[in-house]
C-alpha positions as CSV (number, residue, x, y, z in Angstrom):
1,X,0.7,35.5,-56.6
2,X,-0.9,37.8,-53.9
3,X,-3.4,35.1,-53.0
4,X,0.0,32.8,-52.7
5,X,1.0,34.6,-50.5
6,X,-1.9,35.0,-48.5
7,X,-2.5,31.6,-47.6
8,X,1.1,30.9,-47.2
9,X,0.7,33.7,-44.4
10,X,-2.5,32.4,-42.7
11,X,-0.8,29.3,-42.9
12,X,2.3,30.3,-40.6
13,X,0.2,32.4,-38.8
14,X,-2.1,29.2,-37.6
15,X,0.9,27.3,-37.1
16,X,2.4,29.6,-34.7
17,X,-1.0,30.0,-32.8
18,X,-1.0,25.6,-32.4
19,X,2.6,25.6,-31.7
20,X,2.0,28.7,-28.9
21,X,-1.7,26.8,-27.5
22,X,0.3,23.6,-27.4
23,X,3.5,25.4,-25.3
24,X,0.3,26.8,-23.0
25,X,-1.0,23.3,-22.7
26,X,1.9,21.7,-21.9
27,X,3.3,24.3,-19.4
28,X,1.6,22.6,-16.5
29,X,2.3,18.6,-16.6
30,X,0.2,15.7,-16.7
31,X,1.2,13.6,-14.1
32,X,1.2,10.2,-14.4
33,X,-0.3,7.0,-12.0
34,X,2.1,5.2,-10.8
35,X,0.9,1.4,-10.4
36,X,2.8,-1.9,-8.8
37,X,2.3,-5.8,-8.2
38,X,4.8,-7.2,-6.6
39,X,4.6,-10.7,-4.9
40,X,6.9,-11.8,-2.0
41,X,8.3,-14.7,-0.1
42,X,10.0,-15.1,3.6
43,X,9.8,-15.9,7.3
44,X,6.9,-15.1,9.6
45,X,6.6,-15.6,13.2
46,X,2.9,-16.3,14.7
47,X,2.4,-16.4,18.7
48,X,-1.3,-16.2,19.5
49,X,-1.9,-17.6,23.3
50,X,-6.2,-18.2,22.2
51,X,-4.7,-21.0,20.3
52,X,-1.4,-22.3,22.0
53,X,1.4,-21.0,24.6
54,X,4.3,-21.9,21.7
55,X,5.9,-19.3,18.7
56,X,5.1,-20.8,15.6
57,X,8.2,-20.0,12.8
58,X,7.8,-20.9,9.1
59,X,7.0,-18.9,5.9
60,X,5.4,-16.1,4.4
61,X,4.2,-15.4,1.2
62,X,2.5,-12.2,-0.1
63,X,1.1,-10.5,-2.7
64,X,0.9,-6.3,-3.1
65,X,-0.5,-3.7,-5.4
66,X,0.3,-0.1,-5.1
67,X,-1.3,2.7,-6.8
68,X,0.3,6.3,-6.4
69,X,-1.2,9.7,-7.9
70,X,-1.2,12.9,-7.6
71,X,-3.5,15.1,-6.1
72,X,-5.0,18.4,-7.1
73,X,-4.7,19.6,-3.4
74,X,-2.6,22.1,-2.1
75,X,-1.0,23.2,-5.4
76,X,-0.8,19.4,-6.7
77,X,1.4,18.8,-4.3
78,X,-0.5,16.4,-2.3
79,X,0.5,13.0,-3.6
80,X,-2.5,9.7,-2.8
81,X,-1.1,6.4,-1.8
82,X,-3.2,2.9,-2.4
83,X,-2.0,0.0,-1.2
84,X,-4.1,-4.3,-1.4
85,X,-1.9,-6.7,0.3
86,X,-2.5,-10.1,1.1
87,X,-0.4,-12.4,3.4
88,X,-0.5,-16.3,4.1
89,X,1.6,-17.8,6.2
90,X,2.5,-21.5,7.4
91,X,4.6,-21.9,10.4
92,X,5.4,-25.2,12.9
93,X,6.0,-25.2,16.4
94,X,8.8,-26.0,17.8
95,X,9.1,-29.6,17.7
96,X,7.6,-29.4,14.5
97,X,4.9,-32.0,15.0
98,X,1.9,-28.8,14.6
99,X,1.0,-26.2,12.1
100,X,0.0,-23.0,12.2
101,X,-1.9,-21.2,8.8
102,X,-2.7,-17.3,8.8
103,X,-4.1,-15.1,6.0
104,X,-4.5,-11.4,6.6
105,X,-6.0,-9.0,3.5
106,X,-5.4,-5.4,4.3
107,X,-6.1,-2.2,2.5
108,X,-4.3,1.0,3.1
109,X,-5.7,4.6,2.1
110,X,-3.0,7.9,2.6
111,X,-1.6,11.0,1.6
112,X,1.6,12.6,1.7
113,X,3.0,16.2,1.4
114,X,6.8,17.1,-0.1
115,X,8.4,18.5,3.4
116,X,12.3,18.7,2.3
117,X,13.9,17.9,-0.6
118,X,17.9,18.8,-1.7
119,X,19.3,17.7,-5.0
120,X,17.9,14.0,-6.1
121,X,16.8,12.9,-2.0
122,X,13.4,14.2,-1.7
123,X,10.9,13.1,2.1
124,X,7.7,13.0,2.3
125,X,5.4,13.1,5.4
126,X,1.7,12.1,5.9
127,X,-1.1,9.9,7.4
128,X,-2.2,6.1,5.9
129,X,-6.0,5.1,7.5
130,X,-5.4,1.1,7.3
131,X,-8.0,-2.0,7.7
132,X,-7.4,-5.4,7.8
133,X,-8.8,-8.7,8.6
134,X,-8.2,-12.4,8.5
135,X,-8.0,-15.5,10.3
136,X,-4.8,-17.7,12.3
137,X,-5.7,-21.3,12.8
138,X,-4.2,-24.1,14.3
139,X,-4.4,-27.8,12.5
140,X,-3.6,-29.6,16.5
141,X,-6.8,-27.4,18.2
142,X,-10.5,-29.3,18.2
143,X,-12.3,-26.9,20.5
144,X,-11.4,-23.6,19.5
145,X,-9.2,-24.0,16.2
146,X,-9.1,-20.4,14.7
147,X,-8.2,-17.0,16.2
148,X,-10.4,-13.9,13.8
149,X,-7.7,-10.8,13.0
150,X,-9.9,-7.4,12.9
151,X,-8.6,-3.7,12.8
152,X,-8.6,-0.4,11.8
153,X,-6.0,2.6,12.1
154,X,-5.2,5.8,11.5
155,X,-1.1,6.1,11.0
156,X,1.5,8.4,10.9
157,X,3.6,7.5,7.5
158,X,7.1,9.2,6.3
159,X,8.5,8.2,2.9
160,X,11.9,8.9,1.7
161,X,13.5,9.5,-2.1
162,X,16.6,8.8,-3.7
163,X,17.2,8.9,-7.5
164,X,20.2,7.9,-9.3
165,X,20.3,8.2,-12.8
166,X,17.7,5.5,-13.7
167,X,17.3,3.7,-10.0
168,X,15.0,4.7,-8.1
169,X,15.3,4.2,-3.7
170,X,12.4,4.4,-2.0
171,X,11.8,4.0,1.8
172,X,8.3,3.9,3.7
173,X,7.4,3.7,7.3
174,X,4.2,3.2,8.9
175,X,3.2,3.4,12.5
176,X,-0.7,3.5,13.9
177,X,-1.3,6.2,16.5
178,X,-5.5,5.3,17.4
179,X,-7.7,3.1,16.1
180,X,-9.7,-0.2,16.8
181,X,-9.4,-4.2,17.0
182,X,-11.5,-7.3,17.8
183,X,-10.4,-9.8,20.2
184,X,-12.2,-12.4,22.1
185,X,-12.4,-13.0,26.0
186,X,-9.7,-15.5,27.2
187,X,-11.3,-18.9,26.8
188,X,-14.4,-18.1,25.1
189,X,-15.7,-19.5,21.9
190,X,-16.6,-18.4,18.9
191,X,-19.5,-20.1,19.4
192,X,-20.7,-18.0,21.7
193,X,-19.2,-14.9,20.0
194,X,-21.8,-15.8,17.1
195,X,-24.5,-16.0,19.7
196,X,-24.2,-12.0,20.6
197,X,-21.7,-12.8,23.6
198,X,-19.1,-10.3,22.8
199,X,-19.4,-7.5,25.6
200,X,-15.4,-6.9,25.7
201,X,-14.1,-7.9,22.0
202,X,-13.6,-4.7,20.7
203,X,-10.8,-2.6,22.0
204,X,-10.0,0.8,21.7
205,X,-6.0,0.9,20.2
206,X,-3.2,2.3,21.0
207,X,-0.1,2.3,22.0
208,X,-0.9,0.7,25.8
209,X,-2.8,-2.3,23.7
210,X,-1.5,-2.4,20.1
211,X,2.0,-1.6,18.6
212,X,2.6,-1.8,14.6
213,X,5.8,-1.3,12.3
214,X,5.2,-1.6,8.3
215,X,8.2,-1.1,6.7
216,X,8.8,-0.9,3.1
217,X,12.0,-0.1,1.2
218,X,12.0,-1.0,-2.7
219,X,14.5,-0.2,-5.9
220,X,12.6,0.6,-9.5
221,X,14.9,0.0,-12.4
222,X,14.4,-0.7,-16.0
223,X,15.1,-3.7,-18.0
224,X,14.7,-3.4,-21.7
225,X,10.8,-2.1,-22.0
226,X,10.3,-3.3,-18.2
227,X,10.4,-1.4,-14.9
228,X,11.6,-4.0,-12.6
229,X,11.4,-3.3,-8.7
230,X,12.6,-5.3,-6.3
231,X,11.9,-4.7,-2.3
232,X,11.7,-5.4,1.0
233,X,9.0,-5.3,3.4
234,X,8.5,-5.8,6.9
235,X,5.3,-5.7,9.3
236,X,5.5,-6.1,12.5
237,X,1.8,-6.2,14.6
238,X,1.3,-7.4,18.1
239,X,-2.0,-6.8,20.4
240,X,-2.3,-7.6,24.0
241,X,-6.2,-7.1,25.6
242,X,-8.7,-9.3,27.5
243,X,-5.7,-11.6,29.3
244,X,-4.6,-12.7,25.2
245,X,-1.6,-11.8,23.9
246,X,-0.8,-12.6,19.9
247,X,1.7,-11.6,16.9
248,X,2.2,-11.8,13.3
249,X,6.3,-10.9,12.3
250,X,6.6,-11.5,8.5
251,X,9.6,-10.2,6.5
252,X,9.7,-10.7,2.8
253,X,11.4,-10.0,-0.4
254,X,9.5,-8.7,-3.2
255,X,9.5,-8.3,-6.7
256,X,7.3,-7.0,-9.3
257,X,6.4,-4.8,-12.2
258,X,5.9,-0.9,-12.6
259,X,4.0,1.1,-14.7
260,X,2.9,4.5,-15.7
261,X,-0.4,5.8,-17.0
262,X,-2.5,9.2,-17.3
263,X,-5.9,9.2,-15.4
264,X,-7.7,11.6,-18.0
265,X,-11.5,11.5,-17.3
266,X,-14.4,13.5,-17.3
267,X,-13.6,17.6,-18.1
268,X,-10.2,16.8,-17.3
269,X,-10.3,14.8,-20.8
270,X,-12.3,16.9,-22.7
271,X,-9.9,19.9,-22.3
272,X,-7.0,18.0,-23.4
273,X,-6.5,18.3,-27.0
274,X,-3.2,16.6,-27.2
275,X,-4.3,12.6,-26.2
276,X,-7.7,11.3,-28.1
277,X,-10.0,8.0,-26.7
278,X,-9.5,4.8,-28.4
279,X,-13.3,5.1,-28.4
280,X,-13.4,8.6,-30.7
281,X,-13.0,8.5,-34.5
């Protein structure tokens, strides 16, 4: 009976010490990436005067993944923001006898720090570095049919939170402050660009040269086993150097699919007791 009683002991004494390692554990959350594809469809507006003196209006279509984590940087606080987007675009001129075709890939790298928050609105402020490339050409042109896109930035970026019950608002905007882009001299080829005749195609940026507007505003919701989230984006980037002025407007709508995961690796893995690799036994 003793020895009954001994084990039954050593028993609720083991249980307690789990349950109390498991409460320590636990105390300090494991947050969660937050990942998005979304594709998109709407109007762009292409002007670039290396090609042709006319706007060009049509379509846009677009494609973006986001992937949002958080830091261990000042206190965990400091959240890190991923963004791949890719943008095509086919627009006409005005008497609609010419076509215009643009496609811009862009990758955007930033961080952003909790500055107010007051019952379920929360803002965030930070800095995006952004590079992107591509090319706009013209069907009509024979000489010189393509205009090459090339830039880098460093941006100032403000987000904005709202939750209501299951609906979340979110609101980003992005602005560049410095950075660099590539533009030919007005009527030179890219012919000769290719040859090492480029003395005056990159340009130092800012706000004298270069002026940029990224706006993104988008709703997560769920749907039976789904987060839905549906948004709407608009980028706005213009650039005036060597006697060339150009533009690409595109506003679209969006939808796509969110999910949630835990980015456990290395020690990080190890120490957690609570989740086990597929790979282990």
């Amino acid at each position: 009976m003793r020895k009954k009683m001994a084990w039954m002991l050593a028993w609720l004494c083991s249980g307690m010490a789990w349950a109390q390692s498991d409460t320590v554990l636990l105390a300090k959350p494991l947050w969660a990436v937050n990942k998005a594809t979304s594709i998109g469809y709407g109007s762009a507006s292409v002007y670039d005067s290396y090609l042709s003196p006319l706007e060009y209006n049509g379509n846009s279509y677009s494609f973006l993944h986001e992937r949002v984590s958080r830091t261990h940087l000042l206190n965990d606080r400091l959240v890190k923001q991923q963004l791949f987007g890719l943008n095509l675009t086919s627009t006409e001129n005005p008497a609609k006898n010419a076509t215009t075709y643009s496609a811009i890939a862009e990758y955007r790298l930033g961080a952003h720090y909790p500055v107010w928050q007051r019952g379920n609105f929360r803002f965030r402020a930070g800095g995006v570095w952004n590079l992107g490339g591509g090319v706009v050409y013209n069907q009509r042109n024979s000489n010189n049919p393509a205009s090459a896109k090339a830039y880098t930035n460093l941006n100032v970026s403000v987000q904005s939170f709202f939750r209501w019950k299951s609906l979340l608002l979110r609101w980003q905007l992005d602005t560049p402050v410095v950075g660099v882009f590539f533009t030919p001299e007005y009527g030179e080829s890219y012919y000769e660009v290719s040859l090492g005749n480029y003395p005056n195609a990159v340009h130092f940026a800012s706000i004298h040269n270069q002026r940029a507007l990224l706006s993104y505003f988008s709703a997560d919701f769920p749907v039976s086993n789904w987060t839905i989230r549906l948004g709407l984006q608009s980028s706005l980037y213009q650039t005036r150097a060597n006697s060339l002025v150009s533009h690409l407007y595109t506003h679209n709508i969006l939808i796509g699919l969110v999910s949630e995961s835990l980015n456990l690796s290395g020690k990080r893995l190890k120490k957690t007791k609570i989740f086990k690799s597929a790979l282990d036994e």
